[in-house]
C-alpha positions as CSV (number, residue, x, y, z in Angstrom):
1,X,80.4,-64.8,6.7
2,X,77.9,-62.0,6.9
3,X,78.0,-59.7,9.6
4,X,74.9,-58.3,11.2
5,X,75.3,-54.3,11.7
6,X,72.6,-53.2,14.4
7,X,71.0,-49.8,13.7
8,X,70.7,-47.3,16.2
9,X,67.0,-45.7,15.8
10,X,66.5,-42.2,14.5
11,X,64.9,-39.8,16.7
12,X,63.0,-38.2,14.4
13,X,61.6,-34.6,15.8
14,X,58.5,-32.8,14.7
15,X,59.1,-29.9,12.8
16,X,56.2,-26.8,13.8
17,X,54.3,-26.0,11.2
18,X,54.6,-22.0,9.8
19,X,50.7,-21.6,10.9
20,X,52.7,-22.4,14.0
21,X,55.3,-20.3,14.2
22,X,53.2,-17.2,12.8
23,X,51.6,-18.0,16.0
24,X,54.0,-18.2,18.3
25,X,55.8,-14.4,16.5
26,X,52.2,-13.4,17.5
27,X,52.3,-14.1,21.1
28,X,55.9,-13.3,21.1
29,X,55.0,-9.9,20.2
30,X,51.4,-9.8,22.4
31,X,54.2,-10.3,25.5
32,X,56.5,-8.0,24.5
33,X,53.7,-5.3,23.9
34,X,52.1,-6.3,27.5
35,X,55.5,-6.2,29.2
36,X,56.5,-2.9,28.3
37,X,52.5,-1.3,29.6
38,X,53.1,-3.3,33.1
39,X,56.8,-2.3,33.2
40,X,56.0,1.3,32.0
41,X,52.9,2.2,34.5
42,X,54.3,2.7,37.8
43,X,56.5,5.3,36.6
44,X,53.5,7.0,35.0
45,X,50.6,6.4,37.6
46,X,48.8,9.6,36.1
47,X,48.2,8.8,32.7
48,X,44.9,9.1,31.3
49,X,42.8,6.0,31.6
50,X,39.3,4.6,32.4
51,X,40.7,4.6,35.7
52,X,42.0,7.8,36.0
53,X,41.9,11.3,34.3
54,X,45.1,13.1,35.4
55,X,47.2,14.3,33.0
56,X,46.4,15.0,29.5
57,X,49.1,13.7,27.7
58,X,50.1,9.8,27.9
59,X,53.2,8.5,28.7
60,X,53.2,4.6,28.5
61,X,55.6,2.9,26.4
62,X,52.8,1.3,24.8
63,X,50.5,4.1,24.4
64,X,46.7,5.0,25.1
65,X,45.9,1.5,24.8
66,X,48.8,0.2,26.7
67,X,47.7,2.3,29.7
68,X,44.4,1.0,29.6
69,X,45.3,-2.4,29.4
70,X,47.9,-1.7,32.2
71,X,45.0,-0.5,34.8
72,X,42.7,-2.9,34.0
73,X,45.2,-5.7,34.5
74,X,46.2,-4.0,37.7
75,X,42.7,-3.5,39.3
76,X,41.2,-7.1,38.2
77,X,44.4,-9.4,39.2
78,X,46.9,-6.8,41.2
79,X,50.3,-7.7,41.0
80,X,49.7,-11.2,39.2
81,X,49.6,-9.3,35.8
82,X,53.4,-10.3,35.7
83,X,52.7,-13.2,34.7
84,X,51.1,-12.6,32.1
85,X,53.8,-12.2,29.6
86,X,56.1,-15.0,31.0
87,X,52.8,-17.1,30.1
88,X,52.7,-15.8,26.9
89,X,56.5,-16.3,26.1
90,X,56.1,-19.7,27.3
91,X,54.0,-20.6,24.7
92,X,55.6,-19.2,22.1
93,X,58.9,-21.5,22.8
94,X,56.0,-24.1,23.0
95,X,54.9,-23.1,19.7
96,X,57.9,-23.6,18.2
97,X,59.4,-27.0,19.5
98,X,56.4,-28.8,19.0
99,X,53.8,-29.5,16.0
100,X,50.5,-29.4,18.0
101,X,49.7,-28.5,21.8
102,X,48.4,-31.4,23.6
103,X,44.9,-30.8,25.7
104,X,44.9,-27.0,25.2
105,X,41.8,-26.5,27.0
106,X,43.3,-27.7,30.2
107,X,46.4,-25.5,29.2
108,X,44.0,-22.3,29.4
109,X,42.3,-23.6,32.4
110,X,45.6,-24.3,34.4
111,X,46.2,-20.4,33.2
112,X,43.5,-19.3,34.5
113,X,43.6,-21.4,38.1
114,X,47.4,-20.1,38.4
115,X,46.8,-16.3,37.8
116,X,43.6,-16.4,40.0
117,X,45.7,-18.2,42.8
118,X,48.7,-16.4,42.3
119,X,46.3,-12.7,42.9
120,X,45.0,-14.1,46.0
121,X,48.2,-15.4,47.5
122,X,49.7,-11.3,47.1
123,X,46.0,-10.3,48.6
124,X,46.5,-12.7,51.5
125,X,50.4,-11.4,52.2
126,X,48.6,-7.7,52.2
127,X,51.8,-6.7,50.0
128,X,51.4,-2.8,48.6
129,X,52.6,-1.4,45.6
130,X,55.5,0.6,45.9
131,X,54.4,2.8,43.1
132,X,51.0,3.4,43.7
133,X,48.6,3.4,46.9
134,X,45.1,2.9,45.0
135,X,46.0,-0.6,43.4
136,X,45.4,-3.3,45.5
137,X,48.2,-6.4,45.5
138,X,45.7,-9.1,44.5
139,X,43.3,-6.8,42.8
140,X,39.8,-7.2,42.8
141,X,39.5,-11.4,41.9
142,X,42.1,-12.1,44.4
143,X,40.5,-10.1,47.0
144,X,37.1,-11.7,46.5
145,X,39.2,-15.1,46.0
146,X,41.0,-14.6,49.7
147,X,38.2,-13.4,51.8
148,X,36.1,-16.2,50.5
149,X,38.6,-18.8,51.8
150,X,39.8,-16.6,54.5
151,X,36.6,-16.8,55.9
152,X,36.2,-20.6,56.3
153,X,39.8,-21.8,56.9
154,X,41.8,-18.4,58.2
155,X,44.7,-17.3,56.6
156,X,46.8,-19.8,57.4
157,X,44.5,-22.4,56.0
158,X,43.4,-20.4,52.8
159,X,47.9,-20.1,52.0
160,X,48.0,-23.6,52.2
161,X,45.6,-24.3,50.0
162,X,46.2,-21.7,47.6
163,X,49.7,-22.7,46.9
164,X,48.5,-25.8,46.5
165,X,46.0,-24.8,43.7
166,X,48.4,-22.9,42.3
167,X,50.8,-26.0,41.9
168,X,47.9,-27.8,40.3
169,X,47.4,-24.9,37.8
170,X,51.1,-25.0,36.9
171,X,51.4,-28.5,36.8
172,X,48.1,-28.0,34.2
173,X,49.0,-25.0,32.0
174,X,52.7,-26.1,31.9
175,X,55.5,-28.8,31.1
176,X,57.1,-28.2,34.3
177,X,57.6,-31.1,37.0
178,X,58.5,-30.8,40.3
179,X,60.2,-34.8,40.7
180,X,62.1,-33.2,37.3
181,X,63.2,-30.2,39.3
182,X,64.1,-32.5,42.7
183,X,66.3,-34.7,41.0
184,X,67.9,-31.7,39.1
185,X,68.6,-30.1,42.4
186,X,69.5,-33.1,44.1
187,X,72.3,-33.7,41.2
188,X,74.0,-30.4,41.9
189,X,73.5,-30.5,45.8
190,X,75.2,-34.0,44.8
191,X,77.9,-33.1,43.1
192,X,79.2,-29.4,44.8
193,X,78.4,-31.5,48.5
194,X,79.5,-35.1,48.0
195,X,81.4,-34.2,51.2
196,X,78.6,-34.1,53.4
197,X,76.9,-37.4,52.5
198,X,80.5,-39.1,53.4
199,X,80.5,-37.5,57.0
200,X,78.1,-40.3,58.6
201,X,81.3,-42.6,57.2
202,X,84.0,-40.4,58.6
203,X,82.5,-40.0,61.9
204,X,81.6,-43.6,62.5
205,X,85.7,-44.3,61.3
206,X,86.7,-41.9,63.7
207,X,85.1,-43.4,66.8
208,X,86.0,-46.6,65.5
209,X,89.7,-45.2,65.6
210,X,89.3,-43.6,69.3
211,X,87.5,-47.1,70.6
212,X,90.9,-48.9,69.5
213,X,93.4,-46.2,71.0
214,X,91.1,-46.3,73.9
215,X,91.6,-50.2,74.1
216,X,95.1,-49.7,73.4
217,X,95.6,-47.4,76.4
218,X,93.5,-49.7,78.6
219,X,95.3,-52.2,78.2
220,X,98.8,-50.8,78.5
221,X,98.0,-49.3,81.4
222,X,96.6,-52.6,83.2
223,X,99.8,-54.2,82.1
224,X,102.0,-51.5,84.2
225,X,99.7,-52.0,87.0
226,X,100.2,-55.9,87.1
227,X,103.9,-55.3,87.1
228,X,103.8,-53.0,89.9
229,X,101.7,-55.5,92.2
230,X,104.5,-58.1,91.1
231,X,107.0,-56.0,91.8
232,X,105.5,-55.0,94.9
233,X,104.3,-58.5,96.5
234,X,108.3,-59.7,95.7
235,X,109.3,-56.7,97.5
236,X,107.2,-57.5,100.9
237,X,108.1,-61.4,100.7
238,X,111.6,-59.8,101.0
239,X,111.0,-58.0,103.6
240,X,109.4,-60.5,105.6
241,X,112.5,-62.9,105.5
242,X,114.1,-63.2,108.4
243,X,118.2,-61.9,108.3
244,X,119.6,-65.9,108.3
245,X,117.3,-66.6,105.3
246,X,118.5,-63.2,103.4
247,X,121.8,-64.9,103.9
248,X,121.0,-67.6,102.9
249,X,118.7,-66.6,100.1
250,X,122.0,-64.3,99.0
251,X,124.4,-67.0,99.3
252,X,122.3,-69.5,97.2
253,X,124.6,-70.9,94.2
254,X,123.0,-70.5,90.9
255,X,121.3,-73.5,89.2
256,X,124.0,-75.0,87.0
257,X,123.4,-76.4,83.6
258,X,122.4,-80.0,83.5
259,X,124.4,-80.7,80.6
260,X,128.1,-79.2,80.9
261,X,130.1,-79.3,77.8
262,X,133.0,-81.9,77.5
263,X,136.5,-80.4,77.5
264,X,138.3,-80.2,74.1
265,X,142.1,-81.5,74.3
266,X,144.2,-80.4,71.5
267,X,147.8,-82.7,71.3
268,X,148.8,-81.0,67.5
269,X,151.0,-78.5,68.6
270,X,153.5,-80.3,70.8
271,X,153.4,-83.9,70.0
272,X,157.2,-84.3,70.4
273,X,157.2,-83.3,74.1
274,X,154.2,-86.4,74.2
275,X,156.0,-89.3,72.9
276,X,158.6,-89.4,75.0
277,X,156.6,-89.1,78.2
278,X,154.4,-92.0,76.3
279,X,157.3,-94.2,75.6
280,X,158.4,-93.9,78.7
281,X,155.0,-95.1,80.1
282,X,155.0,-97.9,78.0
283,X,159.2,-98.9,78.8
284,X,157.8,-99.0,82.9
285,X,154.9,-100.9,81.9
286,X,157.5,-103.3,80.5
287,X,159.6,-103.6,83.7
288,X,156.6,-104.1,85.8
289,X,156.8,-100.9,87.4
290,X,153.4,-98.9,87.9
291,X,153.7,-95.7,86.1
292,X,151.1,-92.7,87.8
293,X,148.7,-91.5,84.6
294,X,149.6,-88.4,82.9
295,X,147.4,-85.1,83.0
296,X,146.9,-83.1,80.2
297,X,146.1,-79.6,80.5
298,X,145.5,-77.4,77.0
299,X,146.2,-73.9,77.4
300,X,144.4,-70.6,75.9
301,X,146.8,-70.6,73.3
302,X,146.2,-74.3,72.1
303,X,149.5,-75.9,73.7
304,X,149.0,-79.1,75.1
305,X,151.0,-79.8,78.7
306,X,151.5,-83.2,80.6
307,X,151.9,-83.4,84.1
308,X,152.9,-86.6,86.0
309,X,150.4,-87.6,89.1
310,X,152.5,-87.7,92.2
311,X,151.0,-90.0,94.7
């Protein structure tokens, strides 16, 4: 008999290709090289720039051109130049999991629409740099960006609506997905607090627990108070008898039993002392004379006795 072995299908996973991965070492290193300019320019506000001629010698980690880049990042998009290299690192790891990129135009324009949002958001909050006064915290698109919506819907309106462009943008230029992220978060709320969810059950046991002592109690206590009015209307019928009737109510003979048990007579122990007394019985009956019936009486010891009536 042949048996039928089911398969189990093979994932099979695209490998990158290496025009790929060269590309994704390239933005892996375009991140690292704009990371260190942003990270390296507030402690070096000074250095020479198109921006700004103070000292003469540079001091970025990245160089001339890393300060350059830096202040241009800074005035044009503020404080949103952070991003820039998470971005970029993002799509490295994207480069390397997967063969192609699917829809990269939207990709770059879900870039663009969460940097541009993300500027005018930190112009809105009117945030300032802690390490230099002259850059603004949106820079110059996000202040154009919030004063432009600012204008129209205030700035409660315009945050609204930015952060929701700026979910759109992220939802675009990304993998990432916010029912992903609430069921994530609802798992490990789920698992670290199963206690709370059972605390609707607990309570609701609880009253059902003090409802039944409550009944408990209730009734208990109604049962004392119906013996206590017994007690008490027995007590004033007393009273009201009149002294003859407490006599006679006192002097009133229990009920006896209907049915009173027969006496036992036991005749084994002395049946000698019998036979005589019945032979003699028997010799008057002979003669003619009338011989009075014998009573027997048994003791607590089990001896019969036999007593002559005398008339």
């Amino acid at each position: 008999m042949a048996t039928h072995i089911e398969e189990k299908p093979r994932v099979i996973i695209p490998r990158a290709s290496r025009g790929n991965e060269i590309l994704a070492i390239l933005f892996i290193a375009l991140g690292l090289l704009l990371a260190l300019c942003l990270i390296s320019a507030p402690f070096y506000p000074n250095d020479p720039s198109w921006n700004s001629a103070g000292a003469a010698e540079t001091h970025n980690w990245a160089g001339a051109i890393g300060a350059n880049v830096a202040a241009t990042a800074f005035q044009f998009i503020g404080l949103a130049a952070y991003l820039l290299p998470l971005l970029l690192f993002a799509a490295a790891v994207r480069r390397f999991h997967t063969a192609t990129i699917h829809r990269p135009l939207m990709r770059i324009v879900g870039l663009v629409i969460l940097v541009i949002s993300a500027s005018a958001l930190l112009s809105i909050s009117h945030l300032r740099p802690l390490f230099d006064s002259s850059v603004q915290p949106g820079g110059l698109l996000g202040a154009v960006v919030a004063q432009g919506l600012a204008s129209g819907l205030s700035n409660v309106g315009a945050t609204v609506l930015l952060i929701a462009i700026a979910a759109m943008g992220l939802l675009l230029a990304t993998n990432f997905s916010f029912v992903r992220l609430y069921e994530i978060l609802a798992a490990a709320i789920g698992s670290r607090f199963a206690f709370v969810g059972k605390i609707p059950e607990r309570f609701r046991a609880w009253q059902t627990m003090r409802a039944e002592r409550a009944r408990v109690k209730k009734e208990t206590k109604a049962a004392i108070k119906a013996e206590r009015e017994a007690a008490k209307s027995a007590l004033k019928q007393t009273l009201n008898l009149s002294p003859a009737e407490r006599v006679a109510d006192f002097m009133k003979e229990p009920s006896k039993p209907a049915v009173e048990p027969a006496p036992v007579i036991r005749t084994e122990a002395k049946s000698s002392m019998v036979e005589p007394q019945a032979s003699a019985v028997a010799a008057g009956a002979g003669v003619g004379v009338s011989t009075p019936p014998a009573t027997v009486v048994t003791g607590r010891s089990g001896s019969a006795r036999s007593f002559p009536v005398r008339k």
